[in-house]
C-alpha positions in Angstrom: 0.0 0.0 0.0 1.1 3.5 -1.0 1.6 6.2 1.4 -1.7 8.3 1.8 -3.9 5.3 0.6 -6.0 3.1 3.0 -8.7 0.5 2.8 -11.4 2.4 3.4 -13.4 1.1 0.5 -12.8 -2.2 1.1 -13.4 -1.9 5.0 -16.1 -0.5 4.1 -17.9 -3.3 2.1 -16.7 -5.2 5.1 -13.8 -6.5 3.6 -10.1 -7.6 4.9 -7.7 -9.3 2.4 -5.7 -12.3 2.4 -2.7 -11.1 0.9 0.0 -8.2 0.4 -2.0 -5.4 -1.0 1.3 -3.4 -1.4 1.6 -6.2 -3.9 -1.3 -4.9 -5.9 -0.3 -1.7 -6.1 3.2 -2.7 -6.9 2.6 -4.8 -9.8 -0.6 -2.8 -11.2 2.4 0.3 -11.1 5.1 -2.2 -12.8 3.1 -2.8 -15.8 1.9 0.1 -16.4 5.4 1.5 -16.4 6.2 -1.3 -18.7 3.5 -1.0 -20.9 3.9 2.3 -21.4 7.2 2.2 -22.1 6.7 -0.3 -24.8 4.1 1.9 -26.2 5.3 5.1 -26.1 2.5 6.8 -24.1 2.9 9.0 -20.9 1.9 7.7 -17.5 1.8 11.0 -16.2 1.1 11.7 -12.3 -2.6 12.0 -12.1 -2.4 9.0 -14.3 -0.3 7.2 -12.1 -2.4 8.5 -9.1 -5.6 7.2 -10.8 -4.0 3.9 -11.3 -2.9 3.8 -7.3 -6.3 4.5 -6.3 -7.9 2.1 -8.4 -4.9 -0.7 -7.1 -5.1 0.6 -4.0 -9.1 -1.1 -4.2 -10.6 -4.3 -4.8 -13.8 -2.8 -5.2 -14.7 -1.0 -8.6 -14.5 2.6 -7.8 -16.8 5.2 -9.6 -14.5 8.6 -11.2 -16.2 10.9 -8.1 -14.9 8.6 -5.0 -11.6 8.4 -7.2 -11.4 11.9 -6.9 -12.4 12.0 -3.2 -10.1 9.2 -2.6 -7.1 11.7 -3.9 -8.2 14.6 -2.1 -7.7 13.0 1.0 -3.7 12.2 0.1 -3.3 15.8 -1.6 -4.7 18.3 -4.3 -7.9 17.3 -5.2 -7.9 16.5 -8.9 -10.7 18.1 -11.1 -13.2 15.1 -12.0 -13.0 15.6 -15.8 -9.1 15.0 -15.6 -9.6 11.8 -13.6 -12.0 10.6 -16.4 -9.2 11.5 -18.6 -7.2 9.5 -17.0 -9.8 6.8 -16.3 -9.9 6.7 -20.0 -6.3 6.5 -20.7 -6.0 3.4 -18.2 -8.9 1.8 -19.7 -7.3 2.3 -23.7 -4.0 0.6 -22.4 -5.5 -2.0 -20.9 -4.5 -1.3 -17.3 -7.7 -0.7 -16.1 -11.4 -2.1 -16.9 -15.1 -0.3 -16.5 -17.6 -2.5 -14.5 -20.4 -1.6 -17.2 -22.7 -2.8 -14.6 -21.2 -0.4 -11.3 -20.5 2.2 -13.8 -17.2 2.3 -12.0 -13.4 1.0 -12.5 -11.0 -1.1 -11.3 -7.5 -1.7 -12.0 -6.3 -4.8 -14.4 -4.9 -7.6 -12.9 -3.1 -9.4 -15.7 -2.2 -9.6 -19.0 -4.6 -11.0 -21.4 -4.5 -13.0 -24.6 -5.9 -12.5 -27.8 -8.7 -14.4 -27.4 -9.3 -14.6 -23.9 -12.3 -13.0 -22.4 -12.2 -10.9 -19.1 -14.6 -12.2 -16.2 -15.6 -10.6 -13.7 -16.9 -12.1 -10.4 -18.5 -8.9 -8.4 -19.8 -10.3 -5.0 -23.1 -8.5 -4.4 -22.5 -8.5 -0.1 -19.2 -6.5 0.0 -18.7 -5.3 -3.8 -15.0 -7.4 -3.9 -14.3 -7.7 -7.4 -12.2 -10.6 -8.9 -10.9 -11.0 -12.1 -10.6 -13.7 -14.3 -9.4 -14.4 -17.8 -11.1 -17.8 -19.7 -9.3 -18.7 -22.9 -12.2 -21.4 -23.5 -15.3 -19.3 -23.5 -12.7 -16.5 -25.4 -12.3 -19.0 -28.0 -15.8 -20.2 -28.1 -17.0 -16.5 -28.3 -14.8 -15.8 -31.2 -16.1 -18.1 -32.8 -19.4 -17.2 -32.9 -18.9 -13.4 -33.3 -16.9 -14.4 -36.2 -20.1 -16.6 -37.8 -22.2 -13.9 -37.2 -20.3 -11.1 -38.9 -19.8 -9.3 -35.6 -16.5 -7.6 -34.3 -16.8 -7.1 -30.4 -14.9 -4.5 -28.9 -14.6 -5.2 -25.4 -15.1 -9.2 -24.5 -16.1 -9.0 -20.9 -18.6 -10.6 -18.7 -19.5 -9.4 -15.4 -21.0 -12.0 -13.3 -22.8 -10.7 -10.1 -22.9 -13.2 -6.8 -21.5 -13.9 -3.5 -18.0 -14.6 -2.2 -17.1 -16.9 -0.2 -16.2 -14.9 2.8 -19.8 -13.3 2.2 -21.0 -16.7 1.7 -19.4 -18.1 5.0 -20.6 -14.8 6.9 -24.2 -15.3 6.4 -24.0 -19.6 7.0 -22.5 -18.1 10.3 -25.7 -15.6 10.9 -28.2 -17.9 11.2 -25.6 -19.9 13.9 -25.5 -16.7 16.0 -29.1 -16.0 16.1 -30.2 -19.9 17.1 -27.3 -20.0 20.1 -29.1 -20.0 23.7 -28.9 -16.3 25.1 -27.3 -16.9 28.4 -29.1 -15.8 31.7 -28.3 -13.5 33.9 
C-alpha cells in the first residue's frame, strides 16, 4: 500500500484481504510503467495517481470517489481529468469499467488474444475478482466471427457472492439460534 492510501473502501464493504495489498499496487504500477514504455504513451502523475487508487481497491470505484479518494492524500484533482485518465487506463489496458457499477477497477493481468475478461462482483461487499477464460474467449470468437460481428470489449461481469460473504451469512443464522445466556 502506498503512502496516503488506505482501505477504506474495502473496510467499508466489510472486507479484509488475504494477501499483500502493497503487492497490488506494486505490480498494477510495474506494468503500467512497462506497458507504457513499450508503447510510447505518458503515464503522467494524475495517471499514475488514478491507477494507485484504483490498485489501492478491490472494489470498482466510480470517477467521483476516485477523486475523493485523492483529495484526502493531496490536491484534489478536477473530475474531468480523472475521467481522462480513467480513460487513458482503460485504452492501455490497465484498467477495466464494470459496465454494470459504472465504476473502474484496476487490471490484474495480462490478457490474450482471445481470452475474455470475467468478472466475479460479489453482491454483499462489492469485492471484485478478475478472471481471464481462454475457452469461452475462444468459443466467443467463434461465434462473433459466424455472425459477422467484431466485439470490442469481451467481458462478462458476473454478479454473486464470495465466499467470505457466503461463510458470513451460514454463520448468521448460527448466531441467532445460540441460547442467550441468563443473567
Amino acid at each position: 500500500m502506498t503512502a496516503g492510501h488506505s482501505h477504506d473502501s474495502d473496510q467499508a464493504h466489510g472486507r479484509v484481504h488475504d494477501h499483500d495489498h502493497s503487492a497490488c499496487v506494486a505490480g498494477a504500477l510495474a506494468r503500467a510503467e512497462a506497458s507504457c514504455g513499450e508503447r510510447g504513451a505518458r503515464l503522467t502523475p494524475l495517471r499514475r495517481r488514478v491507477l494507485e487508487g484504483l490498485a489501492d481497491s478491490h472494489v470498482p470505484l466510480g470517477a467521483y470517489e476516485l477523486v475523493e479518494r485523492l483529495g484526502s492524500s493531496g490536491d484534489k484533482p478536477p473530475p474531468m481529468s480523472v475521467y481522462r485518465a480513467l480513460d487513458f487506463l482503460v485504452s492501455e489496458g490497465l484498467a477495466h469499467r464494470i459496465e454494470s457499477r459504472n465504476a473502474y477497477i484496476a487490471c490484474g493481468r495480462d490478457h490474450a488474444g482471445d481470452d475474455v475478461i470475467v468478472f466475479l462482483i460479489c453482491e454483499g461487499c462489492g469485492l471484485t475478482d478478475e478472471v481471464a477464460s481462454h475457452a469461452i474467449g475462444r468459443d466467443l470468437a467463434w461465434a462473433t466471427r459466424a455472425a459477422g460481428f467484431t466485439p470490442r470489449t469481451p467481458v462478462i461481469e458476473i454478479a454473486g457472492t464470495c465466499a467470505k460473504c457466503r461463510a458470513a451469512q451460514a454463520a448468521e443464522p448460527a448466531r441467532a439460534a445460540a441460547p442467550v445466556p441468563a443473567r
